[in-house]
Structures are given as C-alpha cells and as structure tokens.
C-alpha positions as CSV (number, residue, x, y, z in Angstrom):
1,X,12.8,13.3,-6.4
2,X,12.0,11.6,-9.7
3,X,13.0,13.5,-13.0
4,X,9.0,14.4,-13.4
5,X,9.7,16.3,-10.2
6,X,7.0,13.7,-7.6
7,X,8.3,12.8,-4.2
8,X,8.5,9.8,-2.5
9,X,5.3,9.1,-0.3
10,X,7.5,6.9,2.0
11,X,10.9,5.6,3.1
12,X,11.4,2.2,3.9
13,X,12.9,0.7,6.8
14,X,16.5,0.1,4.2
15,X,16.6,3.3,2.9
16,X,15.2,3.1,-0.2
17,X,12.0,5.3,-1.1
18,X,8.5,4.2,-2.3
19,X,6.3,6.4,-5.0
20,X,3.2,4.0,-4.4
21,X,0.5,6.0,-5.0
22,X,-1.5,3.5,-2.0
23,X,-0.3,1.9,1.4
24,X,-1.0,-1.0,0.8
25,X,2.3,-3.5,-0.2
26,X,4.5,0.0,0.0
27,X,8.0,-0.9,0.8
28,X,7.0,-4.8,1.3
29,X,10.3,-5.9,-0.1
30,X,12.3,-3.2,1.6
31,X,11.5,-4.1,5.2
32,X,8.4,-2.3,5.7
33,X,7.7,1.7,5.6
34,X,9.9,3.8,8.0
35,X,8.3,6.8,7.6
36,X,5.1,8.3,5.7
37,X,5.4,11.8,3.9
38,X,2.1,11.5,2.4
C-alpha cells in the first residue's frame, strides 16, 4: 500500500504493482497486468 493508505488495482506480469485509476495502458511497461484486484 501507498503511505495515503490506497492499494494497488493490479499486479503486473514483473511484479511490480499499478495504482491506475483505469485499465487502459495499466502495467504497459511492466509486461502487461497479471492480475486485477479492482
């Protein structure tokens, strides 16, 4: 979680995690999204 206390809407295929607010372009640098939590 971020220190203003939001969580990630996705994890992308590398690991990393995404706090786009909108699917579109989420994790487009990353590999793509892994998995959605939002």
């Amino acid at each position: 979680m971020t220190a203003c206390g939001e969580s990630p809407t996705a994890q992308c295929s590398d690991g990393s995690y995404s706090y786009s607010q909108n699917h579109q372009g989420t994790c487009s640098w990353h590999g793509g999204v892994s998995v959605w939590y939002q």
